[in-house]
C-alpha positions in Angstrom: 134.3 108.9 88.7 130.7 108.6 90.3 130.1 104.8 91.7 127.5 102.6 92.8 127.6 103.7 96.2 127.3 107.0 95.0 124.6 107.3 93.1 122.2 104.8 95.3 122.4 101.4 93.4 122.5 98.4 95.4 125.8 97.3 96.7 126.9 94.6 99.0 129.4 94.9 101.3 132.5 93.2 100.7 132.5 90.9 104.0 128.7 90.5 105.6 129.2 89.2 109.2 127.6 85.8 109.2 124.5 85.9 111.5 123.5 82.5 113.2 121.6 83.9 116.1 118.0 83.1 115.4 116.3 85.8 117.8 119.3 88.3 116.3 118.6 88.2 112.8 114.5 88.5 114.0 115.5 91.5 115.4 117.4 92.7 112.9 115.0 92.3 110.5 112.2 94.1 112.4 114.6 97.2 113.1 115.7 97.0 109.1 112.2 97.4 107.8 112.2 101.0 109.1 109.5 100.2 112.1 108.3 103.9 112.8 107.6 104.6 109.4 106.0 101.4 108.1 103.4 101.3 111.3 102.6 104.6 110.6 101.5 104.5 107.2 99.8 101.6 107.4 97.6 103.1 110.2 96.7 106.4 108.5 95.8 104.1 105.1 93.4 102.2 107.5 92.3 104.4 108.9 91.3 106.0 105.6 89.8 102.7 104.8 87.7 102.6 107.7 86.5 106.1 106.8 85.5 105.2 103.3 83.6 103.0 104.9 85.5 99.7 103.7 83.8 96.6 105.3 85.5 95.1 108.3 87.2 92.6 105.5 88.4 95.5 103.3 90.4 97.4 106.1 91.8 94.6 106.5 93.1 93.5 103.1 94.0 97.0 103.0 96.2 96.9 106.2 97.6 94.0 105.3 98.2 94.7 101.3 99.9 98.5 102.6 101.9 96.1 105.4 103.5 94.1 102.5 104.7 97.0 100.5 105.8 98.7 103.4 107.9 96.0 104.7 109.1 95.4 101.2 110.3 99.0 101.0 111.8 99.2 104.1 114.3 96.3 103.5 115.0 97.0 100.4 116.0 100.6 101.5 118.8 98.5 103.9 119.6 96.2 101.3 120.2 98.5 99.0 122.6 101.1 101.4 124.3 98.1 103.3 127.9 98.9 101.0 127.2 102.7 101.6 125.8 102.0 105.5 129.6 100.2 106.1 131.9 102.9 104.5 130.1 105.3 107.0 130.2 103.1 109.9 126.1 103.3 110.4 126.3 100.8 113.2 122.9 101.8 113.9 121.8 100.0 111.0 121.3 96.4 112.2 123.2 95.0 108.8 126.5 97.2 109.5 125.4 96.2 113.4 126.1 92.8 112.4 122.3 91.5 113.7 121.3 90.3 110.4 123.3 89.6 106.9 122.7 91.7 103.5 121.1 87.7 101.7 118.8 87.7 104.6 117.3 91.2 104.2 117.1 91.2 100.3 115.6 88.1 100.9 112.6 89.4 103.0 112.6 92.2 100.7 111.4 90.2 97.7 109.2 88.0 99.9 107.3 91.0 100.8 107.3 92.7 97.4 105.5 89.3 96.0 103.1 89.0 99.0 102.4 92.4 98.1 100.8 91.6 94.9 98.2 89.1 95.3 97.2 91.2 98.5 96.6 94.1 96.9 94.1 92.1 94.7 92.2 91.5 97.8 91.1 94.9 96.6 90.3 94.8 92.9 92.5 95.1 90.0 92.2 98.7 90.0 93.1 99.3 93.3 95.7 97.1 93.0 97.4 98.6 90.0 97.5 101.5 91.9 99.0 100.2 95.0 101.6 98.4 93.1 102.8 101.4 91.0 103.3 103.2 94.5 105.1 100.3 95.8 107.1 100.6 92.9 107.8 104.2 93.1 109.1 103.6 97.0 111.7 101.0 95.4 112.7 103.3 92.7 113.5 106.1 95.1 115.6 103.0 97.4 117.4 102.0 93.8 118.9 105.4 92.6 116.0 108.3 92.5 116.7 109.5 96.4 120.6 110.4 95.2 119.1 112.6 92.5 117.3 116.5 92.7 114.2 113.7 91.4 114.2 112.8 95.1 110.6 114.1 96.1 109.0 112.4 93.5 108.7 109.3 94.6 107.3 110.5 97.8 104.6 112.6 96.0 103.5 109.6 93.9 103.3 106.8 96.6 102.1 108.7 98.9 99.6 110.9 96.9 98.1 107.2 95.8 97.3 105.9 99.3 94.0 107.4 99.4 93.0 106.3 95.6 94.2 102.7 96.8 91.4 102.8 99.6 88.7 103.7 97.3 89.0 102.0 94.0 88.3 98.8 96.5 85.1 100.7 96.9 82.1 99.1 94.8 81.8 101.6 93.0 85.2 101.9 92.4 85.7 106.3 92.5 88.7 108.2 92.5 89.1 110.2 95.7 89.0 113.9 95.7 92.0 115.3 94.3 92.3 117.2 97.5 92.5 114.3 99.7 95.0 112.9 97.0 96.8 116.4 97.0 97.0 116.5 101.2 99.1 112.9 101.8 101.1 113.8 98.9 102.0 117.0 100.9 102.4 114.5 104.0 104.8 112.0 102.2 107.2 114.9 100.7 107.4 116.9 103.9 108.5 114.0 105.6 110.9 113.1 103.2 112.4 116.4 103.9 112.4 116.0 107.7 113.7 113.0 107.6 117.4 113.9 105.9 117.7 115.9 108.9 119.5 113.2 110.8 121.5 111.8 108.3 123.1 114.6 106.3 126.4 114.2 107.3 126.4 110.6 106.1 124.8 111.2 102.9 127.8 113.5 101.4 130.0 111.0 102.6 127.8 108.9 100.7 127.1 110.7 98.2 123.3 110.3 98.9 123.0 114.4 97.2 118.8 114.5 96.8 116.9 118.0 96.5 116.8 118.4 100.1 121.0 117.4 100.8 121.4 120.2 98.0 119.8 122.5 100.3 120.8 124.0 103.8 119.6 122.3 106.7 117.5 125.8 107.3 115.6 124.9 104.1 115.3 121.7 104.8 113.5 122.4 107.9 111.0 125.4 107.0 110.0 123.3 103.8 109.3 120.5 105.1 107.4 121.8 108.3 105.2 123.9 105.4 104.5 121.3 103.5 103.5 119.5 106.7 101.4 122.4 108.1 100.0 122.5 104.3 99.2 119.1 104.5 96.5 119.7 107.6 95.5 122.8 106.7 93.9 121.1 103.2 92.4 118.2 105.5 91.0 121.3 107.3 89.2 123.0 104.4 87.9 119.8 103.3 85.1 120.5 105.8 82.7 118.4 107.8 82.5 117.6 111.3 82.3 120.1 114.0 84.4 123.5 113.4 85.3 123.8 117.2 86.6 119.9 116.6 88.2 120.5 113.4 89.7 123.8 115.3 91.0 121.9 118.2 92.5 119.0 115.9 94.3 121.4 113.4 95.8 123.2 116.3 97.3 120.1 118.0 98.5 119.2 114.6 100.2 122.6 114.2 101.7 122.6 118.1 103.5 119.0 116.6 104.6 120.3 113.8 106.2 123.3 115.7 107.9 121.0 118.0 109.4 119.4 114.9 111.1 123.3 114.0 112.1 123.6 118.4 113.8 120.2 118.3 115.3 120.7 114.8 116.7 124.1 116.2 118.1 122.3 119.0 120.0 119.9 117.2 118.0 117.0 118.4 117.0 115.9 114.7 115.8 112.4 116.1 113.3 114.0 118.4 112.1 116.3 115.4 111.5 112.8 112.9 109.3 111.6 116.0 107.8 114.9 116.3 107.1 114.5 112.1 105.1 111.4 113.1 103.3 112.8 115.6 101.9 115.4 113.4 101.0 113.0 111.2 98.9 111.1 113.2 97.6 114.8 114.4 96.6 114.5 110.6 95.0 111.6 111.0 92.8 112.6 113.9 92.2 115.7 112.2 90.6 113.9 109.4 88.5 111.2 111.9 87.1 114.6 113.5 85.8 116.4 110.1 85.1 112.7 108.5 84.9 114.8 104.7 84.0 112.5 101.7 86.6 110.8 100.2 85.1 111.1 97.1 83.7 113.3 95.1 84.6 117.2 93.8 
Protein backbone atom coordinates (compact mmCIF):
# COMPACT_ATOMS: atom_id res chain seq x y z
CA UNK A 1 0.00 0.00 0.00
CA UNK A 2 1.35 3.51 -1.05
CA UNK A 3 1.67 5.94 2.16
CA UNK A 4 1.98 9.39 3.06
CA UNK A 5 5.53 9.40 2.99
CA UNK A 6 5.31 7.94 -0.25
CA UNK A 7 3.51 9.94 -2.25
CA UNK A 8 4.85 13.50 -0.70
CA UNK A 9 2.08 14.55 1.79
CA UNK A 10 3.17 16.13 4.86
CA UNK A 11 4.21 13.96 7.68
CA UNK A 12 5.70 14.54 11.02
CA UNK A 13 8.03 12.54 12.53
CA UNK A 14 7.07 10.49 15.27
CA UNK A 15 9.66 12.03 18.01
CA UNK A 16 10.96 15.80 16.89
CA UNK A 17 14.02 16.59 19.10
CA UNK A 18 12.99 19.46 21.27
CA UNK A 19 15.18 22.57 20.22
CA UNK A 20 15.81 25.19 23.06
CA UNK A 21 18.99 26.70 21.58
CA UNK A 22 17.94 30.05 20.38
CA UNK A 23 20.92 30.78 17.86
CA UNK A 24 20.33 26.80 16.81
CA UNK A 25 16.91 26.86 15.73
CA UNK A 26 18.00 30.50 13.86
CA UNK A 27 20.28 28.52 12.12
CA UNK A 28 18.22 25.88 11.38
CA UNK A 29 15.75 27.84 9.98
CA UNK A 30 17.99 29.80 7.61
CA UNK A 31 19.56 26.41 6.29
CA UNK A 32 15.73 24.87 6.00
CA UNK A 33 14.50 27.57 3.75
CA UNK A 34 16.79 26.23 0.98
CA UNK A 35 19.33 29.38 1.04
CA UNK A 36 21.01 28.91 -2.41
CA UNK A 37 17.97 28.61 -4.17
CA UNK A 38 15.74 31.36 -2.50
CA UNK A 39 18.72 34.09 -2.94
CA UNK A 40 18.95 33.29 -6.27
CA UNK A 41 15.65 33.79 -7.48
CA UNK A 42 14.97 36.56 -5.74
CA UNK A 43 18.03 38.31 -7.44
CA UNK A 44 17.31 37.30 -11.05
CA UNK A 45 13.38 38.54 -10.37
CA UNK A 46 15.05 41.92 -9.25
CA UNK A 47 16.99 42.15 -11.36
CA UNK A 48 14.26 41.74 -14.01
CA UNK A 49 12.50 44.42 -12.11
CA UNK A 50 15.22 46.81 -12.32
CA UNK A 51 15.31 46.11 -16.08
CA UNK A 52 11.62 46.87 -16.57
CA UNK A 53 12.46 49.82 -15.24
CA UNK A 54 10.44 49.39 -11.79
CA UNK A 55 11.15 52.55 -9.66
CA UNK A 56 13.58 52.18 -6.90
CA UNK A 57 10.26 51.38 -4.54
CA UNK A 58 8.99 48.69 -7.05
CA UNK A 59 12.32 46.53 -7.05
CA UNK A 60 11.95 46.64 -3.85
CA UNK A 61 8.40 45.39 -3.08
CA UNK A 62 9.27 43.07 -5.71
CA UNK A 63 12.34 41.69 -3.80
CA UNK A 64 10.74 41.57 -0.90
CA UNK A 65 7.10 40.11 -2.19
CA UNK A 66 9.49 37.10 -4.20
CA UNK A 67 11.59 36.87 -0.61
CA UNK A 68 8.25 35.88 1.20
CA UNK A 69 7.18 33.26 -1.17
CA UNK A 70 10.53 31.90 -1.42
CA UNK A 71 10.98 31.55 2.17
CA UNK A 72 7.52 30.17 2.46
CA UNK A 73 8.34 27.50 -0.10
CA UNK A 74 11.47 26.55 1.21
CA UNK A 75 10.10 25.57 4.63
CA UNK A 76 7.34 24.18 3.63
CA UNK A 77 9.49 21.81 1.39
CA UNK A 78 11.30 20.71 4.99
CA UNK A 79 8.11 20.59 6.79
CA UNK A 80 6.61 18.66 4.56
CA UNK A 81 9.72 15.79 4.05
CA UNK A 82 10.70 15.98 7.82
CA UNK A 83 8.87 12.04 8.35
CA UNK A 84 10.48 11.06 4.90
CA UNK A 85 14.03 13.19 5.72
CA UNK A 86 14.17 10.75 9.27
CA UNK A 87 13.47 7.26 7.70
CA UNK A 88 16.51 8.14 5.33
CA UNK A 89 18.66 9.57 7.97
CA UNK A 90 19.01 13.09 5.97
CA UNK A 91 21.06 14.49 8.85
CA UNK A 92 21.95 17.18 6.49
CA UNK A 93 18.59 18.44 6.81
CA UNK A 94 18.69 20.72 9.99
CA UNK A 95 15.12 19.13 11.25
CA UNK A 96 16.52 15.44 11.12
CA UNK A 97 19.95 17.42 12.31
CA UNK A 98 18.02 18.21 15.34
CA UNK A 99 18.75 22.33 14.92
CA UNK A 100 15.22 23.17 14.71
CA UNK A 101 11.81 21.21 15.37
CA UNK A 102 9.09 20.29 12.56
CA UNK A 103 6.18 23.20 14.75
CA UNK A 104 8.85 25.66 14.37
CA UNK A 105 9.46 25.39 10.60
CA UNK A 106 5.72 24.88 9.61
CA UNK A 107 5.35 27.74 11.65
CA UNK A 108 7.68 30.08 9.56
CA UNK A 109 6.24 28.49 6.68
CA UNK A 110 2.82 29.98 7.10
CA UNK A 111 4.15 33.18 8.49
CA UNK A 112 5.88 33.65 5.22
CA UNK A 113 3.09 32.39 3.01
CA UNK A 114 0.69 35.27 4.71
CA UNK A 115 3.48 37.96 4.49
CA UNK A 116 3.50 36.96 1.05
CA UNK A 117 0.21 38.15 0.21
CA UNK A 118 -0.18 41.73 1.22
CA UNK A 119 3.48 42.11 -0.33
CA UNK A 120 2.74 41.07 -3.45
CA UNK A 121 -0.06 43.85 -3.44
CA UNK A 122 2.72 46.27 -3.11
CA UNK A 123 2.51 45.48 -6.79
CA UNK A 124 -1.08 45.73 -7.89
CA UNK A 125 -3.79 43.11 -7.86
CA UNK A 126 -2.77 41.81 -11.00
CA UNK A 127 0.59 41.30 -10.32
CA UNK A 128 -0.18 39.93 -7.30
CA UNK A 129 -2.59 37.24 -8.48
CA UNK A 130 -0.01 36.14 -10.48
CA UNK A 131 2.66 35.91 -7.92
CA UNK A 132 0.44 34.19 -5.57
CA UNK A 133 -0.73 31.45 -8.01
CA UNK A 134 3.14 30.79 -8.50
CA UNK A 135 3.65 30.69 -4.86
CA UNK A 136 1.01 28.30 -4.82
CA UNK A 137 2.23 26.12 -7.55
CA UNK A 138 5.77 25.82 -5.48
CA UNK A 139 3.65 24.49 -2.42
CA UNK A 140 1.68 22.14 -4.62
CA UNK A 141 4.81 20.60 -5.98
CA UNK A 142 6.18 20.46 -1.89
CA UNK A 143 2.57 18.79 -1.01
CA UNK A 144 2.34 15.69 -3.46
CA UNK A 145 3.00 16.97 -7.26
CA UNK A 146 7.14 16.37 -7.05
CA UNK A 147 6.32 12.39 -6.20
CA UNK A 148 4.30 12.34 -9.46
CA UNK A 149 5.50 12.14 -13.55
CA UNK A 150 3.43 15.92 -12.99
CA UNK A 151 6.70 16.98 -11.33
CA UNK A 152 7.94 19.63 -13.91
CA UNK A 153 4.91 21.40 -13.90
CA UNK A 154 5.06 23.22 -11.10
CA UNK A 155 8.48 24.48 -11.99
CA UNK A 156 7.30 25.63 -15.49
CA UNK A 157 4.32 27.60 -14.01
CA UNK A 158 6.14 29.49 -11.06
CA UNK A 159 8.89 30.06 -12.70
CA UNK A 160 7.52 30.90 -16.20
CA UNK A 161 5.37 33.76 -14.06
CA UNK A 162 8.34 35.54 -12.58
CA UNK A 163 8.78 37.78 -15.32
CA UNK A 164 4.83 38.56 -15.81
CA UNK A 165 4.97 39.33 -11.84
CA UNK A 166 7.60 42.22 -12.67
CA UNK A 167 5.58 43.86 -15.20
CA UNK A 168 1.96 43.81 -14.44
CA UNK A 169 3.43 46.20 -11.39
CA UNK A 170 4.23 48.31 -14.46
CA UNK A 171 1.66 51.30 -15.04
CA UNK A 172 0.66 50.17 -17.71
CA UNK A 173 0.28 46.94 -16.50
CA UNK A 174 1.58 44.51 -20.01
CA UNK A 175 2.21 41.03 -20.21
CA UNK A 176 5.86 40.23 -20.93
CA UNK A 177 6.89 38.68 -24.14
CA UNK A 178 6.02 35.24 -24.16
CA UNK A 179 9.63 34.61 -24.88
CA UNK A 180 10.96 36.07 -21.87
CA UNK A 181 8.04 34.06 -20.13
CA UNK A 182 9.10 30.93 -22.19
CA UNK A 183 13.17 31.42 -21.22
CA UNK A 184 12.77 31.26 -17.03
CA UNK A 185 10.24 28.62 -17.57
CA UNK A 186 13.12 26.72 -19.33
CA UNK A 187 15.37 27.93 -16.25
CA UNK A 188 13.03 26.69 -13.53
CA UNK A 189 12.45 23.03 -15.16
CA UNK A 190 16.18 22.47 -16.01
CA UNK A 191 17.02 23.08 -12.63
CA UNK A 192 14.44 20.94 -11.25
CA UNK A 193 16.15 18.30 -13.17
CA UNK A 194 19.71 19.05 -11.99
CA UNK A 195 18.72 19.21 -8.86
CA UNK A 196 17.49 15.30 -8.18
CA UNK A 197 20.87 14.68 -9.09
CA UNK A 198 22.02 14.56 -5.49
CA UNK A 199 19.25 13.04 -3.94
CA UNK A 200 18.22 10.01 -6.02
CA UNK A 201 19.13 7.43 -3.92
CA UNK A 202 16.97 8.89 -1.13
CA UNK A 203 14.03 9.60 -3.14
CA UNK A 204 13.38 5.66 -4.04
CA UNK A 205 13.83 4.99 -0.61
CA UNK A 206 11.39 7.63 -0.30
CA UNK A 207 9.41 7.04 -2.72
CA UNK A 208 9.92 10.70 -4.00
CA UNK A 209 9.46 8.80 -8.02
CA UNK A 210 8.92 12.36 -10.17
CA UNK A 211 9.62 12.42 -14.15
CA UNK A 212 13.21 12.87 -13.71
CA UNK A 213 13.69 9.81 -10.69
CA UNK A 214 11.75 7.78 -13.56
CA UNK A 215 14.62 8.43 -15.71
CA UNK A 216 18.37 7.42 -15.68
CA UNK A 217 20.70 9.70 -14.15
CA UNK A 218 22.12 10.08 -17.94
CA UNK A 219 18.79 11.70 -18.81
CA UNK A 220 18.56 13.47 -16.14
CA UNK A 221 21.70 15.23 -16.83
CA UNK A 222 21.60 15.94 -20.78
CA UNK A 223 17.90 17.26 -20.21
CA UNK A 224 18.29 19.41 -17.87
CA UNK A 225 21.76 20.98 -19.16
CA UNK A 226 19.45 21.45 -22.60
CA UNK A 227 16.88 22.96 -21.17
CA UNK A 228 19.43 25.21 -19.40
CA UNK A 229 21.54 25.95 -22.48
CA UNK A 230 17.89 26.52 -24.17
CA UNK A 231 17.09 28.81 -21.61
CA UNK A 232 20.15 31.32 -22.67
CA UNK A 233 20.10 30.74 -26.01
CA UNK A 234 16.32 32.35 -26.16
CA UNK A 235 17.61 35.34 -23.89
CA UNK A 236 20.18 35.48 -26.66
CA UNK A 237 17.81 35.84 -29.70
CA UNK A 238 15.83 38.25 -27.84
CA UNK A 239 18.34 40.72 -29.20
CA UNK A 240 19.63 44.15 -28.09
CA UNK A 241 22.69 45.23 -26.68
CA UNK A 242 26.05 44.74 -28.26
CA UNK A 243 26.45 41.26 -30.25
CA UNK A 244 30.17 40.85 -29.21
CA UNK A 245 28.57 41.40 -25.41
CA UNK A 246 25.66 39.25 -25.91
CA UNK A 247 28.50 36.69 -27.54
CA UNK A 248 30.79 36.90 -24.65
CA UNK A 249 27.86 36.51 -22.04
CA UNK A 250 26.17 33.47 -23.82
CA UNK A 251 29.49 31.78 -23.90
CA UNK A 252 30.24 32.08 -20.20
CA UNK A 253 26.75 30.96 -19.71
CA UNK A 254 27.42 27.85 -21.81
CA UNK A 255 31.20 27.11 -20.21
CA UNK A 256 28.84 26.94 -16.66
CA UNK A 257 26.51 24.96 -17.94
CA UNK A 258 29.19 22.44 -19.25
CA UNK A 259 30.85 22.43 -15.94
CA UNK A 260 27.40 21.25 -14.60
CA UNK A 261 27.75 17.90 -17.30
CA UNK A 262 32.01 17.56 -16.09
CA UNK A 263 31.06 17.67 -12.35
CA UNK A 264 27.88 15.48 -12.92
CA UNK A 265 30.18 13.01 -14.77
CA UNK A 266 32.39 12.98 -11.94
CA UNK A 267 30.05 12.10 -9.48
CA UNK A 268 30.33 15.36 -7.70
CA UNK A 269 26.45 16.15 -8.02
CA UNK A 270 26.76 18.95 -5.34
CA UNK A 271 29.37 20.89 -7.32
CA UNK A 272 27.08 20.45 -10.55
CA UNK A 273 23.68 22.15 -8.44
CA UNK A 274 26.28 25.08 -7.80
CA UNK A 275 27.43 25.00 -11.18
CA UNK A 276 23.30 25.08 -12.16
CA UNK A 277 23.30 28.45 -10.25
CA UNK A 278 26.09 29.77 -11.77
CA UNK A 279 24.67 29.45 -15.08
CA UNK A 280 21.87 30.98 -14.00
CA UNK A 281 23.20 33.98 -12.88
CA UNK A 282 25.31 33.70 -16.44
CA UNK A 283 21.58 34.09 -17.52
CA UNK A 284 21.08 36.89 -15.74
CA UNK A 285 24.11 38.82 -16.88
CA UNK A 286 23.29 37.69 -20.26
CA UNK A 287 20.13 39.43 -20.11
CA UNK A 288 21.69 42.86 -18.25
CA UNK A 289 24.13 42.85 -21.43
CA UNK A 290 21.28 42.70 -24.34
CA UNK A 291 18.77 44.69 -21.92
CA UNK A 292 15.69 43.33 -24.70
CA UNK A 293 12.16 44.71 -23.87
CA UNK A 294 10.27 42.85 -21.57
CA UNK A 295 7.38 43.61 -23.19
CA UNK A 296 6.02 43.56 -26.30
CA UNK A 297 5.91 40.81 -29.48
Amino acid sequence: MVGPTDVGWPVTPDRPAPVTDPNRRLLGLARACHFQPTVAVVAVTTALAVLAGRTAAGCVAVAVAVLAGQLSTGWSNDWFDAGRDTVVGRTDKPIVAGMVDVATVRAAALVALVACVPLSLLSGWRAAVVHLVAVGSAWAYNAGLKATVLSPLPYAVSFGLLPAFVTLGLPAHPWPRPALMAATALLGVGAHFVNTLADREDDAQSGVVGLPQRMSERADLLIGVALLVACAVTIWALGGGSPVGRAVALVGTLGASALVVVTTLRQRPRAAWSWTLVTVLGCVVLFAVARPSLVGS
